[in-house]
C-alpha positions as CSV (number, residue, x, y, z in Angstrom):
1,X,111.1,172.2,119.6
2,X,113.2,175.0,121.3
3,X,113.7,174.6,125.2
4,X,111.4,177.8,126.4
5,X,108.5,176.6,124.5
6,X,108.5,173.2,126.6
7,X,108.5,175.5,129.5
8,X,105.0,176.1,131.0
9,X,104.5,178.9,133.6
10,X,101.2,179.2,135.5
11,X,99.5,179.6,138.8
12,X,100.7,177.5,142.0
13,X,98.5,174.9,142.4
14,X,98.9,173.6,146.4
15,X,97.4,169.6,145.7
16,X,99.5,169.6,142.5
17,X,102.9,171.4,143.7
18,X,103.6,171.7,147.4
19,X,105.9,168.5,147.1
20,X,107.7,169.4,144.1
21,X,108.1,173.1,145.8
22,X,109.8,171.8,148.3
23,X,112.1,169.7,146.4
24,X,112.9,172.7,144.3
25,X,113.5,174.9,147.9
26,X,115.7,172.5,149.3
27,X,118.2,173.0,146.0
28,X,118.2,176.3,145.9
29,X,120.0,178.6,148.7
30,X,119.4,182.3,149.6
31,X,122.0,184.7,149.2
32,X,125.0,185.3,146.4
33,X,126.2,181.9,144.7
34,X,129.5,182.9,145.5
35,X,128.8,182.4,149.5
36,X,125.7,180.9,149.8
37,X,124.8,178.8,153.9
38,X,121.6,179.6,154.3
39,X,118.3,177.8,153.6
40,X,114.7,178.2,154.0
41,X,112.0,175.6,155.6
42,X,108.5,176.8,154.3
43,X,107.2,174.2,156.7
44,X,104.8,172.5,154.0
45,X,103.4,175.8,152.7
46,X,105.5,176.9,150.0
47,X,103.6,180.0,149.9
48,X,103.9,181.0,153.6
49,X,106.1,184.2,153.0
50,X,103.1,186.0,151.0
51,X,100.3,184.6,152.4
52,X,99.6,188.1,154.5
53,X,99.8,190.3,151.8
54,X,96.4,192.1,150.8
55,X,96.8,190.5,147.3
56,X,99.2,187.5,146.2
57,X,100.3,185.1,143.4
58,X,103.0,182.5,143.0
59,X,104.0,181.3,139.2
60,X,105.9,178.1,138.9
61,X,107.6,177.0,135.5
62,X,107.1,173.5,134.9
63,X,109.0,171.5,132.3
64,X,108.7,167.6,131.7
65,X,106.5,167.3,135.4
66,X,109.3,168.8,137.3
67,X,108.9,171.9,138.8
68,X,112.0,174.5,137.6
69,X,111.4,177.5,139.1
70,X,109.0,179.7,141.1
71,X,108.5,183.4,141.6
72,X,106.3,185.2,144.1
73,X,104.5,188.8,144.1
74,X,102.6,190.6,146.0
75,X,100.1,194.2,146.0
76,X,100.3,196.7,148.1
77,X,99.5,200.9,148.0
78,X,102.2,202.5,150.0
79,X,103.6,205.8,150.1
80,X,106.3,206.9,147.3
81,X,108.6,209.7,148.2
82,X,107.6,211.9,144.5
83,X,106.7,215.0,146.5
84,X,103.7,216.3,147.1
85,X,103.5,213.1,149.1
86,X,101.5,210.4,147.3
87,X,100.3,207.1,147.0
88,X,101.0,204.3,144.7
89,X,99.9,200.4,144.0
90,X,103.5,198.6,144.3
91,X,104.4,195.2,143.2
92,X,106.8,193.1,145.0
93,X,108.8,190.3,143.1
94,X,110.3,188.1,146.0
95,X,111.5,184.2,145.7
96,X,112.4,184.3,142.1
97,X,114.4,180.7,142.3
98,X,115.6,178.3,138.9
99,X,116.5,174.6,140.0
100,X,120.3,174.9,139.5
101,X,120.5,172.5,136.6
102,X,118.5,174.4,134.5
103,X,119.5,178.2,135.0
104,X,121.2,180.7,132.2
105,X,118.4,179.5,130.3
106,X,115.8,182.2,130.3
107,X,113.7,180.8,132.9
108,X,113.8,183.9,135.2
109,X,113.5,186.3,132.6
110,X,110.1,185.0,132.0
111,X,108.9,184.4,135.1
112,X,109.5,187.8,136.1
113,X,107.6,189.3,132.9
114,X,104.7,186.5,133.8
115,X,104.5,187.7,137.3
116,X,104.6,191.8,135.7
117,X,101.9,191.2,133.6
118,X,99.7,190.3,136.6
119,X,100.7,193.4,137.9
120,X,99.8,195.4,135.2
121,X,96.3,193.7,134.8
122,X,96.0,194.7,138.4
123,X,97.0,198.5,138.1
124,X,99.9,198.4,140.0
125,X,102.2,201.6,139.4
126,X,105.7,200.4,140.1
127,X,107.5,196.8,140.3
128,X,110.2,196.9,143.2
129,X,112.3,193.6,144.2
130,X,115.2,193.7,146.9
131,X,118.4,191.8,146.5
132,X,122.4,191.9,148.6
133,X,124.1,194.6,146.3
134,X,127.0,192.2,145.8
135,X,124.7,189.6,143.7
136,X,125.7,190.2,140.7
137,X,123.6,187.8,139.3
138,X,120.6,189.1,140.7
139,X,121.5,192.5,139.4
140,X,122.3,191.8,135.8
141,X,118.5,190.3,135.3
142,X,116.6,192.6,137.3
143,X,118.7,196.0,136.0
144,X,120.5,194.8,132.9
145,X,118.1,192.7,131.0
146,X,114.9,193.7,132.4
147,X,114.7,197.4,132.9
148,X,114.9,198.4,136.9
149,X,116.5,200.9,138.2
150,X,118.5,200.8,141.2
151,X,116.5,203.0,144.3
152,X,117.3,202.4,147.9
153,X,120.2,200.7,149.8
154,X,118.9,200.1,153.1
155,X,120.9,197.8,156.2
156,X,119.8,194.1,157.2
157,X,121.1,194.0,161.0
158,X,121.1,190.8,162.5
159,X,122.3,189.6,165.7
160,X,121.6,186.5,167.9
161,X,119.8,186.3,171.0
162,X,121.5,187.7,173.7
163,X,120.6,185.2,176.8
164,X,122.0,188.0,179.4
165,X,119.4,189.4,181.7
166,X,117.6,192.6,180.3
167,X,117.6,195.5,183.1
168,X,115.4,198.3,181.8
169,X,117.2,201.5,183.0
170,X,115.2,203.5,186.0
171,X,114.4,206.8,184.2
172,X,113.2,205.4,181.0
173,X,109.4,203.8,180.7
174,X,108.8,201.2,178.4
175,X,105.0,200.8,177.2
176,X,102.9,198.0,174.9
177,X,100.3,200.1,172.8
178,X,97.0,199.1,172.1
179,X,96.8,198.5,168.6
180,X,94.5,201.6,168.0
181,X,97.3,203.8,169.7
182,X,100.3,202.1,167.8
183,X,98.0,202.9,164.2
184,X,97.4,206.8,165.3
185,X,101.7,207.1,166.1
186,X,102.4,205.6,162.8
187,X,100.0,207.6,160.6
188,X,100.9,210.5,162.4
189,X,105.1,210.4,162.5
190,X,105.8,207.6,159.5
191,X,103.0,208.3,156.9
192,X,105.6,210.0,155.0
193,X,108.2,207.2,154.7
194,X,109.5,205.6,151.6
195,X,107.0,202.7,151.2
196,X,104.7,203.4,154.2
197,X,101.9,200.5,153.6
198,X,98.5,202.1,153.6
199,X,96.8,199.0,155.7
200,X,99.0,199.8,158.4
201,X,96.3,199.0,160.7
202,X,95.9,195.4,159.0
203,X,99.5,194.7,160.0
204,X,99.3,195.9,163.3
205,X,96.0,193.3,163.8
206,X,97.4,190.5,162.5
207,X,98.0,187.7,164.6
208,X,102.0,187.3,163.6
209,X,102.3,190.9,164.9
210,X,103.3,190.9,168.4
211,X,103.1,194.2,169.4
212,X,103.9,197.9,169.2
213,X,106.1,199.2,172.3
214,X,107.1,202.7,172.9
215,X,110.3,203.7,175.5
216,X,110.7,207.1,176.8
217,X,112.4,209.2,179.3
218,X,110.3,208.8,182.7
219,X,108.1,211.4,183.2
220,X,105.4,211.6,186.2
221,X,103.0,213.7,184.2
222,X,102.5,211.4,181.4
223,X,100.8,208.2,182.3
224,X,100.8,205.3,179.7
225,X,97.6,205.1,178.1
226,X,97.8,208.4,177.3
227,X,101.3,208.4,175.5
228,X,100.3,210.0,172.1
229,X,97.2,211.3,173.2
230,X,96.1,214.7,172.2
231,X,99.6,215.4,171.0
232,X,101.2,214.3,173.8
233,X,104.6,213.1,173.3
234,X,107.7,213.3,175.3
235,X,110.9,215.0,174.3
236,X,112.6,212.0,173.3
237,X,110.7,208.6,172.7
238,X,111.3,205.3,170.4
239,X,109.0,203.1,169.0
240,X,108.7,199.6,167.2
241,X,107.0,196.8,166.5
242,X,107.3,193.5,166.3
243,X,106.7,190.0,163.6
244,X,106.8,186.5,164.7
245,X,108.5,185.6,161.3
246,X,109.4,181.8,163.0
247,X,105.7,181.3,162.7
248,X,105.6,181.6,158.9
249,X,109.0,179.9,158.0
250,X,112.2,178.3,159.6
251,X,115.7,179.1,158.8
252,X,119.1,177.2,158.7
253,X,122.6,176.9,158.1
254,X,124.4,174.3,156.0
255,X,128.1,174.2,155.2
256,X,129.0,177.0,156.8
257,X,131.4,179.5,155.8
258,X,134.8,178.9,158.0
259,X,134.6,182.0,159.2
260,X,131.5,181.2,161.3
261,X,132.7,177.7,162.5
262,X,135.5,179.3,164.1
263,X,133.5,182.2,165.7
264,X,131.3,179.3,167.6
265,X,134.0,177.2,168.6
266,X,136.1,179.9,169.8
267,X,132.9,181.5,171.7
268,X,132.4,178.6,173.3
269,X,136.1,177.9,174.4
270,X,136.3,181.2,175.7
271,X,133.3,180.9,178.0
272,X,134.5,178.0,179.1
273,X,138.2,178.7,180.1
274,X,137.2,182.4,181.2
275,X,133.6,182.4,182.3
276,X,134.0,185.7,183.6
277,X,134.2,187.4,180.4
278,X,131.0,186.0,179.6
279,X,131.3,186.1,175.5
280,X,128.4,185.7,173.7
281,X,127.4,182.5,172.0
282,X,127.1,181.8,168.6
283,X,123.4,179.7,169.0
284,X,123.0,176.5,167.2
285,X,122.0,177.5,164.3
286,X,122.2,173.3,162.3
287,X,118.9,173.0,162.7
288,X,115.5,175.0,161.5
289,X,115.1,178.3,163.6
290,X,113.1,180.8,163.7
291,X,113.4,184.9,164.0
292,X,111.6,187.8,165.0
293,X,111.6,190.8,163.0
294,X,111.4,194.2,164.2
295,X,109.8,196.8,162.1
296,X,108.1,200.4,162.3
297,X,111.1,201.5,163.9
298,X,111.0,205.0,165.0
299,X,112.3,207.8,167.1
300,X,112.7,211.5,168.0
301,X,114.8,213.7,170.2
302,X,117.9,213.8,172.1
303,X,117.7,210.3,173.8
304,X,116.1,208.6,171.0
305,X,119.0,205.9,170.1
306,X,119.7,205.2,173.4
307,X,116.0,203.8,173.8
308,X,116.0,202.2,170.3
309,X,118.7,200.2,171.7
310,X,116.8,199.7,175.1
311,X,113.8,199.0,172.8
312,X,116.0,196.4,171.0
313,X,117.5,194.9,174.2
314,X,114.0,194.1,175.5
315,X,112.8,192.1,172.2
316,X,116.0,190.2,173.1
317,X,114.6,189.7,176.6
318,X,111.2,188.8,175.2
319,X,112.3,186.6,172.5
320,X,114.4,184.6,175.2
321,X,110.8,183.2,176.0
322,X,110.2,181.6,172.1
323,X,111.2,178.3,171.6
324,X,113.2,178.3,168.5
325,X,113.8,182.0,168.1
326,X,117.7,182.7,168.0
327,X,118.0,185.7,166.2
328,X,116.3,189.5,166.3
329,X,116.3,191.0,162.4
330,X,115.8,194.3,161.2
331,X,115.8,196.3,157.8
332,X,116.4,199.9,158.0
333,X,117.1,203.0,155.7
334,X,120.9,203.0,154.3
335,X,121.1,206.7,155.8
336,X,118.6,206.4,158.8
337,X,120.4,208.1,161.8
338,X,119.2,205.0,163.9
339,X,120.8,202.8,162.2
340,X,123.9,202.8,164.4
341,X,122.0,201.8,168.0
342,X,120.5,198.9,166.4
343,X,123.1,195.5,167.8
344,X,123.9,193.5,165.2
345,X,126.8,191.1,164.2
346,X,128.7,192.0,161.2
347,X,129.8,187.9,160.5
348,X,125.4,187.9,160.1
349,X,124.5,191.0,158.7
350,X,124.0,193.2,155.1
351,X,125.1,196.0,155.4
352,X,123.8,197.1,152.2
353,X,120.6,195.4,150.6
354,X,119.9,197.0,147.2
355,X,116.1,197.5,146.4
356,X,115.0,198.1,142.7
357,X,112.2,199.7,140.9
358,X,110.5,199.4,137.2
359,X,107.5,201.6,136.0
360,X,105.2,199.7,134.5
361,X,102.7,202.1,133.5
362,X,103.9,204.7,130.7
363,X,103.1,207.8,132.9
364,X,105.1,206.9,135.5
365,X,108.6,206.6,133.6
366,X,109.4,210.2,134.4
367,X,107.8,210.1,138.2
368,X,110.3,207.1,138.3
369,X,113.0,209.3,137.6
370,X,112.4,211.7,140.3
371,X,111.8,208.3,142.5
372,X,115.4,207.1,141.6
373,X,117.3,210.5,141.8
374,X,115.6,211.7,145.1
375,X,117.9,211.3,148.1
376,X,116.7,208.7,150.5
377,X,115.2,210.4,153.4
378,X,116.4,207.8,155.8
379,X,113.1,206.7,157.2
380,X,112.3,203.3,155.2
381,X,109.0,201.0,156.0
382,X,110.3,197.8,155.6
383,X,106.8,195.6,155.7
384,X,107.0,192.5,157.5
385,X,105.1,190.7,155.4
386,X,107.3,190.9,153.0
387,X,110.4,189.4,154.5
């Protein structure tokens, strides 16, 4: 009997799998083989990092009792940059992972048309999946072998938490929005960006969403529940949101690269022969740790990256607070002019995710074309459900 047809692929079962799953997790790392350190803890629910999409599935391939591999998806309607604007049902592939002793074998390939064919009996328009651009791995299946095309580049910009003590500059205001006012801001400036998620207002509620804040320029005649009110808007103003992503899953490092050993020893020998300088430390990051994940980021005017970086500064403050929290993440357009005031550490970052796209209805092959060849307009809805 040939090896694939011993392979069964089917639905997650949770009574059945959640051990196996986490067997399976535990062997397989995140990132390009060819530098791989960092792990995922799905804290017993293998499942965790789609369980807040509208719709979801997870496929596992099972061969002789032993679980070896797993891919995820979820549904969404966003919005697609084919002008007019319009919206589209989008699949996302995410956690596509084969046990290491049993890869080069075909066992992605399939799960990935498994987990397309539920998209298709589901209407969905377009597949996308997101990957580092230097996996070359990751690349050759998706765009080689199994038809995607390559779309958007956007930035992963990481940094850790920064234990200095935040001072919010006297002439700007920062403000938490109710969640009716944060919805209304981001239909009104963001409904146009690549990927914009329709339920916008089911992200905003949900209880892993921590907030919307707004920073502007202080100004006496514009108090703070009426910020976005009848078109009322300073000159320059910033806005994001943030995702308690520590709640759904836990990172951490093993076998670091050299690289980053010497960066937290030297940190730490630095602030202790010259405290003055006050270097910031690399955290601990041996055992599980969680993150939050900023997202809906926004701005317009003059001033604008100067308060995304306040903005950014005070989740830092705020995230001091959390437990296990040790680093801030965010995903942002390859070309959006923010980009640059977000802090981040290079040693931690991607500079240059890769995100790919497959039409999987015949009537969309030439819309996909004008997906692919139109130039990104820099604002990118990374959804932090997703991540």
């Amino acid at each position: 009997m040939a090896f694939d047809e011993k392979i069964q692929i089917r639905s997650y079962n949770g009574q059945l799998d959640r051990v196996r799953m986490e067997d399976l997790e535990r062997r397989c790392e995140v990132g390009p083989a060819e530098h791989v350190f960092l792990f995922t803890d799905t804290m017993g629910d293998p499942i965790c990092r789609i369980r807040n999409s509208p719709m979801y599935n997870m496929l596992v391939a099972e061969l002789n009792n032993e679980i070896v591999g797993v891919i995820q998806g979820s549904i969404k309607v966003v919005t697609v940059p084919n002008p007019p604007k319009d919206l589209a049902k989008v699949g996302y592939i995410l956690g596509l992972r084969v046990s290491p002793h049993h890869r080069r074998k075909g066992i992605g390939s399939r799960l990935v048309h498994h987990i397309e064919e539920w998209f298709i009996s589901n209407e969905v328009d377009y597949a996308y999946m997101a990957t580092e651009k230097d996996n070359a791995a990751s690349v050759k299946l998706f765009v080689n072998k199994l038809g995607y095309v390559k779309f958007r580049t956007p930035a992963i910009l990481v940094h850790p938490i920064d234990h200095g003590q935040f001072s919010c500059p006297s002439n700007v205001e920062i403000v938490k929005l109710e969640v009716d006012q944060a919805e209304l801001l981001y239909r009104n400036f963001m409904s146009s960006a690549d990927f914009f998620p329709h339920d916008i207002d089911k992200i905003l509620k949900n209880k892993l969403s921590l907030g919307t804040w707004v920073a502007y320029l202080h100004d006496g005649d514009l108090s703070s529940d009426q910020f976005g009110q009848d078109g009322r808007i300073p000159n320059s103003w910033a806005m994001i949101s943030v995702w308690n992503s520590g709640e759904l899953f836990k990172l951490r490092i093993e076998k670091p690269p050299l690289s980053c050993f010497l960066h937290a020893k030297s940190t730490r020998v630095l602030n202790r022969v010259l405290p003055f300088i006050k270097v910031p430390l690399m955290p601990d990051f041996f055992d599980p740790f969680g993150f939050y994940f900023i997202y809906g980021l926004y701005g317009e005017g003059p001033s604008s990256g100067k308060l995304v970086r306040t903005l950014c500064k005070f989740v830092h403050s705020m995230a001091k607070e959390s437990r296990d929290c040790k680093i801030i993440v965010t995903e942002v357009g390859g070309s959006d002019k923010l980009k640059s005031y977000i802090p981040r550490w290079k040693l931690l970052s991607c500079p240059m995710d890769l995100w790919c796209i497959k039409a999987l209805k015949s009537e969309g092959t030439n819309t996909l074309h004008e997906l692919t060849k139109s130039s990104p307009t820099g604002a990118l809805f990374v959804d932090p459900r997703e991540v």
